[in-house]
C-alpha positions in Angstrom: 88.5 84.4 241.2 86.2 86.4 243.3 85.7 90.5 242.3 84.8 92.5 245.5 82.3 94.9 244.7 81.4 98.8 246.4 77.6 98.9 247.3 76.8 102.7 248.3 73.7 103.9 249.8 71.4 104.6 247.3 69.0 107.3 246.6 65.8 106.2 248.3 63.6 108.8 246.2 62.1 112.3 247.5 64.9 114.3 248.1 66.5 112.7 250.8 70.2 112.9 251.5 70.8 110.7 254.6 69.7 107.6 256.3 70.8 106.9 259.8 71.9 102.8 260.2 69.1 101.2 262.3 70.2 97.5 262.3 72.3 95.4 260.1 70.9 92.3 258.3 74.4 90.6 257.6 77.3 90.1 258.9 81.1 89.8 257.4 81.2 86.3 256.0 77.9 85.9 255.3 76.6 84.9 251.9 74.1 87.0 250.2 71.8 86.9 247.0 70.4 89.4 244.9 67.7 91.5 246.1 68.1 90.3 249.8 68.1 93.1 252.4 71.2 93.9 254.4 70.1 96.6 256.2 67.6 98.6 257.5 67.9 102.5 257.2 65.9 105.5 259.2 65.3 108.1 256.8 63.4 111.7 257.5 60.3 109.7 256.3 60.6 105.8 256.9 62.2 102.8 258.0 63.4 100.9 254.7 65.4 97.7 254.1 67.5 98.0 251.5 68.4 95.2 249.2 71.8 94.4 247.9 72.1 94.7 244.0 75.1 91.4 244.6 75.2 88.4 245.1 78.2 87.3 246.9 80.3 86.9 250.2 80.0 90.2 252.4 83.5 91.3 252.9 82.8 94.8 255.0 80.7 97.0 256.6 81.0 100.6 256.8 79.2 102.8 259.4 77.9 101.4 262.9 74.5 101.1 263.8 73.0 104.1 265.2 75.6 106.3 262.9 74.6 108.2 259.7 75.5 108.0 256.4 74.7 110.4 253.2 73.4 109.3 250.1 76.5 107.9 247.9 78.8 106.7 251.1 79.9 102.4 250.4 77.6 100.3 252.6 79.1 97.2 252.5 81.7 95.5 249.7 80.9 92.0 248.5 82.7 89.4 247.2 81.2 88.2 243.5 81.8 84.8 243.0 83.5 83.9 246.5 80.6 81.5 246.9 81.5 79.6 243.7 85.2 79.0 245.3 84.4 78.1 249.0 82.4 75.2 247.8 84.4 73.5 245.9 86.2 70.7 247.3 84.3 70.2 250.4 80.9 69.6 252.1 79.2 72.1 253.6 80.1 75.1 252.2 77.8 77.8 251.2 75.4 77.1 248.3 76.0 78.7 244.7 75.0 82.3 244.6 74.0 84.3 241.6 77.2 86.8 240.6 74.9 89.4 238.7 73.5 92.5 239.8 70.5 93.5 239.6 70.6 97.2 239.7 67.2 97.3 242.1 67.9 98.8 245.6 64.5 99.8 246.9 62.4 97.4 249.0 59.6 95.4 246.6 61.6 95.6 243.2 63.6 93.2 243.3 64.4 90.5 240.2 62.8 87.9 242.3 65.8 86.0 243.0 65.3 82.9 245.9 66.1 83.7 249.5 69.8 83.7 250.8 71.3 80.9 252.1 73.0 83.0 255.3 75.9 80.9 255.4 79.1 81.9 257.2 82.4 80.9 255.3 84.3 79.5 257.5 88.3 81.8 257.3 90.3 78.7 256.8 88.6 77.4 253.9 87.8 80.7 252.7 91.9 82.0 252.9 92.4 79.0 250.9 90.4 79.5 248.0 89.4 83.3 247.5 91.6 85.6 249.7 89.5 88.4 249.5 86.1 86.4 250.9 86.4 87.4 254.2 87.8 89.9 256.6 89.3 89.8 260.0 87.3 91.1 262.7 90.1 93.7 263.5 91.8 94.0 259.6 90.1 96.7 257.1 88.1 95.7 254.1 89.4 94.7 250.7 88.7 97.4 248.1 89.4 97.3 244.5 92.7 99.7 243.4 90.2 101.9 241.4 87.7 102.4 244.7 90.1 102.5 247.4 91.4 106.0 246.4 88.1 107.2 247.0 86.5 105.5 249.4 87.2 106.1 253.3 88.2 103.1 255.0 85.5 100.9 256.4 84.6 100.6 260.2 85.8 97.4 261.7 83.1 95.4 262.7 84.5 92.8 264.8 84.7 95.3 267.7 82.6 96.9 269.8 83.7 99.5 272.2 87.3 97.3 272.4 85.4 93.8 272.7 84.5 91.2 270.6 81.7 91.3 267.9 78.5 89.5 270.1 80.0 89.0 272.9 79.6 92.5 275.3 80.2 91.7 279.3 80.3 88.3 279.0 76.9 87.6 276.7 76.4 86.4 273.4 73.8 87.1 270.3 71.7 90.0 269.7 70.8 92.7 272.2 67.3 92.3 274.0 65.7 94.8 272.9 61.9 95.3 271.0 61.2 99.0 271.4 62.3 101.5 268.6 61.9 103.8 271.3 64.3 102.7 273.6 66.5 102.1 271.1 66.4 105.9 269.7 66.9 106.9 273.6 69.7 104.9 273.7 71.2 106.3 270.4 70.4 110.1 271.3 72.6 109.5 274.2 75.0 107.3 272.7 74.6 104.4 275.6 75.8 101.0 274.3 72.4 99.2 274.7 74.9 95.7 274.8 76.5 97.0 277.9 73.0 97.2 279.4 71.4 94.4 281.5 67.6 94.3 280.8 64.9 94.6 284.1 62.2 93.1 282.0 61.3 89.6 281.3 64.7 87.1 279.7 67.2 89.8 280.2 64.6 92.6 277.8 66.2 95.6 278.0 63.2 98.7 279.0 63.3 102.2 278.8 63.8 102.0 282.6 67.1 100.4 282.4 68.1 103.2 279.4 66.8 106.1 281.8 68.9 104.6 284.3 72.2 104.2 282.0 71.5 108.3 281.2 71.8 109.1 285.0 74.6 107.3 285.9 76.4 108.8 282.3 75.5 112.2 283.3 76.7 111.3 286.8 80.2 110.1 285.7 80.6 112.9 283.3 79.7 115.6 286.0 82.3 113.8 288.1 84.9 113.9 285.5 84.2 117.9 284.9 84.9 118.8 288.3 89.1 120.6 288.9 90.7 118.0 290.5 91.4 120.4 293.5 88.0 121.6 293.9 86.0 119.1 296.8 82.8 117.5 296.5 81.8 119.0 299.1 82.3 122.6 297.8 80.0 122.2 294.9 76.7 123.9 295.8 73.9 123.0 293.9 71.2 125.8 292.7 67.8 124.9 294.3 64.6 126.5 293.3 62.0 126.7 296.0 64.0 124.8 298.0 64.6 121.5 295.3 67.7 121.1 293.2 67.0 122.2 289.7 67.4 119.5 287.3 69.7 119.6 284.2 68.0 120.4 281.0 67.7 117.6 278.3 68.7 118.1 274.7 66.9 116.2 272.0 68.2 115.9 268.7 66.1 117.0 266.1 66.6 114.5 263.5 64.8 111.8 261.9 61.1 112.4 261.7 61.2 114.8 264.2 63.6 116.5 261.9 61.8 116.3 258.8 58.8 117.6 260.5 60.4 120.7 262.2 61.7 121.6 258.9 58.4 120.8 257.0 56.4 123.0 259.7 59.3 126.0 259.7 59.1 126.2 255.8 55.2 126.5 255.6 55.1 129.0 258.0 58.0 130.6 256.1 56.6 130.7 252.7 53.3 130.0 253.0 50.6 132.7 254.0 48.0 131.2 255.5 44.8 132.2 256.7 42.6 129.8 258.6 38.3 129.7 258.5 36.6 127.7 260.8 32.5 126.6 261.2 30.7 124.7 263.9 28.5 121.7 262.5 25.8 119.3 263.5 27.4 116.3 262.7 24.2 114.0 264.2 22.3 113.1 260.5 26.2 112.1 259.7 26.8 109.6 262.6 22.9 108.3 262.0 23.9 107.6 258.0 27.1 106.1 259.6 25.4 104.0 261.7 22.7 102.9 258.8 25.2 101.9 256.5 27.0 100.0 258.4 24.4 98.6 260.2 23.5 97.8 256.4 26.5 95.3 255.8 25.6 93.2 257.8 27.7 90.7 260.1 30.3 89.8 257.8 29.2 92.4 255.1 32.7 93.6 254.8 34.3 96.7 257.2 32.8 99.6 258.5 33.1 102.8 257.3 34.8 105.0 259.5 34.0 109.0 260.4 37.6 109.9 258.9 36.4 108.4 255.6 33.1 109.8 255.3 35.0 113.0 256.0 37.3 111.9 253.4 34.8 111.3 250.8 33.3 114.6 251.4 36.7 116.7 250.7 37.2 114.9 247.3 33.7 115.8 246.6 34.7 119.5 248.0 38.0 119.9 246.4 36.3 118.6 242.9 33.9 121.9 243.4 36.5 124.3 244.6 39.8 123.1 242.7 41.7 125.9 244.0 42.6 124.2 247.1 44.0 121.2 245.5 46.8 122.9 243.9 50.6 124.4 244.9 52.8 127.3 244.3 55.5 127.2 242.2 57.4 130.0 243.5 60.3 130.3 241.2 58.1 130.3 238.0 55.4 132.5 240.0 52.6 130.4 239.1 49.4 128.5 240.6 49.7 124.6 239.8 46.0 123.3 240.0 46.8 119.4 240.0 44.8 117.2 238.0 43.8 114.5 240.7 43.5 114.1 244.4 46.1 112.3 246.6 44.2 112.6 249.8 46.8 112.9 252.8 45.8 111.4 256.2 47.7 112.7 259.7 48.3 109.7 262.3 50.3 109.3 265.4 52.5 106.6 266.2 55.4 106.0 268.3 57.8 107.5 265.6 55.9 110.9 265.6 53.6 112.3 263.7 53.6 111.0 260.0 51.6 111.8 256.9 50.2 108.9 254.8 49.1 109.7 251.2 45.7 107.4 249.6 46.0 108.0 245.9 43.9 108.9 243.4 41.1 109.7 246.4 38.9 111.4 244.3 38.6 107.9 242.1 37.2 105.8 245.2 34.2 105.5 247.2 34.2 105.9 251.2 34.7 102.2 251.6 37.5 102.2 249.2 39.2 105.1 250.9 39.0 103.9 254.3 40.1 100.5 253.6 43.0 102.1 252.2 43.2 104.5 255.3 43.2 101.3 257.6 45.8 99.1 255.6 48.2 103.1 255.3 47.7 103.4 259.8 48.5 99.8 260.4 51.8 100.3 258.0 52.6 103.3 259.8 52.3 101.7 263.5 55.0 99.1 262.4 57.0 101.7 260.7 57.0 100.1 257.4 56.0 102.6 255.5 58.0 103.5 252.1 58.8 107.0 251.3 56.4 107.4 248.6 53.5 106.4 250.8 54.3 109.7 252.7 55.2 112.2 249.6 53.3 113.0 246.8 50.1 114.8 249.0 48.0 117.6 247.3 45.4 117.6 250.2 45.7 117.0 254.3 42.8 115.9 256.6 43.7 116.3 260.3 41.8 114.7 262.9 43.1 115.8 266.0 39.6 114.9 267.5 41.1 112.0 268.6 43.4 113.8 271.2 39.8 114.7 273.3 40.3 118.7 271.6 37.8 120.8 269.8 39.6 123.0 267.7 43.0 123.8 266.2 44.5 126.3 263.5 46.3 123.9 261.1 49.5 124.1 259.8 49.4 124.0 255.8 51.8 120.5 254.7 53.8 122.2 252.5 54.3 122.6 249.1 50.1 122.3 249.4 47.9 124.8 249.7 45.4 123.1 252.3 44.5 121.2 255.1 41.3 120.5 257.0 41.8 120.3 260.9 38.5 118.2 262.5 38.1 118.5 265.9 35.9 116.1 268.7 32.6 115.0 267.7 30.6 115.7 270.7 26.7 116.6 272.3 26.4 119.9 272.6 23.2 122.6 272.7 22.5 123.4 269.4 19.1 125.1 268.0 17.6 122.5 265.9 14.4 123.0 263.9 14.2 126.5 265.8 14.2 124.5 269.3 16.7 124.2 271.8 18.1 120.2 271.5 21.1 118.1 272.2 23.1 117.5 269.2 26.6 115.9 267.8 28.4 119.2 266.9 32.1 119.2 265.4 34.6 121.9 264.8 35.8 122.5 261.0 38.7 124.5 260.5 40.8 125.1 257.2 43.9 126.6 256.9 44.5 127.7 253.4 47.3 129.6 251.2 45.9 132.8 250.4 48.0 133.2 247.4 46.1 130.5 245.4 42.5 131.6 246.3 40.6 134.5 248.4 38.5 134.0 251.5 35.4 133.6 249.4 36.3 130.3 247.8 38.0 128.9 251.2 34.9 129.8 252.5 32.9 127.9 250.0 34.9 124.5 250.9 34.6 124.7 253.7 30.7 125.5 254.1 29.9 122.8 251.4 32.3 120.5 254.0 29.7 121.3 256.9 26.3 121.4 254.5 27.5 117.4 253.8 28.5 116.8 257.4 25.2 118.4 258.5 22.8 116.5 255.7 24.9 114.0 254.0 22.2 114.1 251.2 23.8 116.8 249.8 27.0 114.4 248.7 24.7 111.9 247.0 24.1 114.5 244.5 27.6 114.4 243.3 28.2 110.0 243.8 
């Protein structure tokens, strides 16, 4: 006989308390091992798919996609065993499953099991041999009698909007769509994206058509505000400088946004920062660029890259002035100097602005670090990666150079105590050998938390910083 089983969200590490339903993997009646992914999650940090501890029959789902669940709501339930039953007696049916757990929940710890068979169990042979296999599109979940007390009652997830599950104005199958984006547009203004008939090439769905959905909501809705006495006609709308003025849009901080926004107000909240900046030649640094890569060869291996020479030289910096690779421990009023380097990078990418950590930085060579930095920005242009690839940070480096701006005053990523903004690398007049010459200058600037040192020793950083960038002979003394 099958047991039906509660899976909850679990605690996906780094203090977070929420995860917002991206896409679901399964479906009710679909057979699932242990280990296999059944959804994929949007915390403050990543996107994660997160494994199923069962193996089993899925029996319900609970929370839509775009919805948000805490840390501790059910998931899904599954049927243990259900699998063993539906295949007896006839051809067909779903392969054995294991009926263990494996306790693992977090994406690349798994026990290894084989891929799942996704099978639907068909209802009628199902009803007949474990009752409590499958549900009804429009009929809640099975619980056990010690669960269903507690737990709320799962969301139907045959229905959508009124209609059937997969089949929205007449279409079938998954919705068309490839951007994150437009699917986070969509969700911010709670269009049903399989209501929507995609502009773009087999029926894609584009931000266009979502832009277009968000007019004619705000349209309808406007409509539907007016009295019912009051004409058309009558409503007047303001114009500035002789142009309607348009509505203002509301954005949802949440998600990485979120996390950011609260990141960014807690530094400046606890943290006070002072910020030092220098103008360097950076020329001798692109020339030793160019030589050792140059020095490679063809198919010697990757270049080396400006953001990891610039890497190498704040391990080097931060091993000199340890002060700066440390945090504040507030409640025990205490300076925590930490014992190795976790180097964190800033990049860009359609999700916003994320933080990935290379560890141990002050164990590996420039080629080391930026072969990690490469493999860390392609993982964050897919959005794959894990929480702990964005925590755990004792350092920053910012290059915002790559935004075509000179300068910045950094914002510290707190709890750290540091963070080294570098601007554009471009020719500039500089005095050189006491004449007038063109060379590649760079802006350094360093925010810093004055409670853990003075001006004098974020001074020092940051002038060994520009003596390497100026005369990268100066770091082979410490290789």
């Amino acid at each position: 006989m099958a047991q039906v089983l509660e899976f909850k969200l679990p605690d996906l590490g780094e203090g977070l308390t929420e995860a917002e339903i991206v896409r679901w993997l399964v479906e009710v009646g679909d057979v699932v091992a242990i280990d296999q992914p059944v959804v994929e999650v949007e915390t403050a940090k990543a996107m994660v798919e997160v494994p199923c501890p069962y193996g089993g029959v899925v029996t319900a789902r609970f929370g839509e996609e775009g919805s948000e669940l805490p840390v501790g709501a059910p998931l899904l339930t599954v049927a243990v065993g259900a699998t063993d039953a539906s295949s007896s007696g006839s051809d067909g049916a779903a392969a054995e499953e294991p009926s263990g757990g494996s306790g693992n929940v977090l994406v690349g710890y798994g026990t290894g099991a084989p891929a799942a068979r996704r099978r639907r169990i068909r209802p009628e042979r199902v009803g007949a041999t474990a009752a409590t296999a499958t549900v009804p599109a429009s009929a809640p979940a099975p619980v056990p009698a010690a669960a269903s007390a507690l737990a709320p009652a799962p969301v139907p997830v045959g229905e959508v909007n009124g209609q059937a599950n997969g089949q929205v104005n007449g279409r079938q199958g998954p919705v068309a769509v490839v951007s994150p984006l437009v699917r986070r547009l969509a969700r911010q203004h709670d269009i049903d994206l399989r209501r929507l008939t995609g502009s773009g090439p087999d029926g894609l769905i584009l931000r266009a058509d979502v832009d277009s959905a968000i007019r004619h909501a705000g349209e309808a809705t406007e409509a539907e505000a007016r009295p019912a006495a009051e004409p058309v006609a009558a409503e007047a709308p303001t114009f500035h400088g002789g142009a309607a003025a348009p509505a203002a849009e509301r954005i949802p901080l949440r998600g990485v946004r979120g996390a950011v926004a609260d990141k960014l107000s807690r530094s400046r909240s606890e943290i006070p920062d002072a910020t030092c900046w220098v103008d360097a030649d950076a020329t001798e640094l692109m020339v030793a660029r160019a030589a050792m890569n140059a020095a490679s060869g063809p198919s010697g291996g990757p270049k080396v890259s400006v953001l990891a020479l610039l890497a190498r030289i704040c391990t080097a910096a931060l091993a000199r002035y340890p002060e700066l690779n440390s945090t504040v421990d507030t409640a025990a009023r205490e300076i925590v100097r930490l014992p190795g380097v976790h180097l964190g990078f800033a990049a860009q990418t359609e999700r916003g602005l994320v933080v990935p950590v290379v560890r141990d930085a002050h164990t590996r060579n420039a080629e080391s670090i930026g072969a990690e930095i490469a493999r860390l920005t392609e993982l964050a242009r897919t959005g794959k990666l894990s929480p702990a690839q964005l925590t755990g940070g004792t350092f920053t480096l910012n290059n915002y150079g790559v935004f075509g701006v000179d300068g910045s005053t950094p914002i510290i990523n707190h709890p750290e105590a540091a963070m080294l903004g570098v601007g554009r690398i471009m020719p500039k007049p500089w005095v050189h050998n006491g004449e007038l010459a063109v060379r590649q200058v760079v802006q350094l600037s360093l925010t810093f938390d004055h409670r853990v040192c003075d001006g004098g020793t974020a001074g020092g950083f940051l002038r060994y910083v520009a003596d390497c960038v100026e005369q990268p002979a100066v770091l082979l003394r410490t290789l």
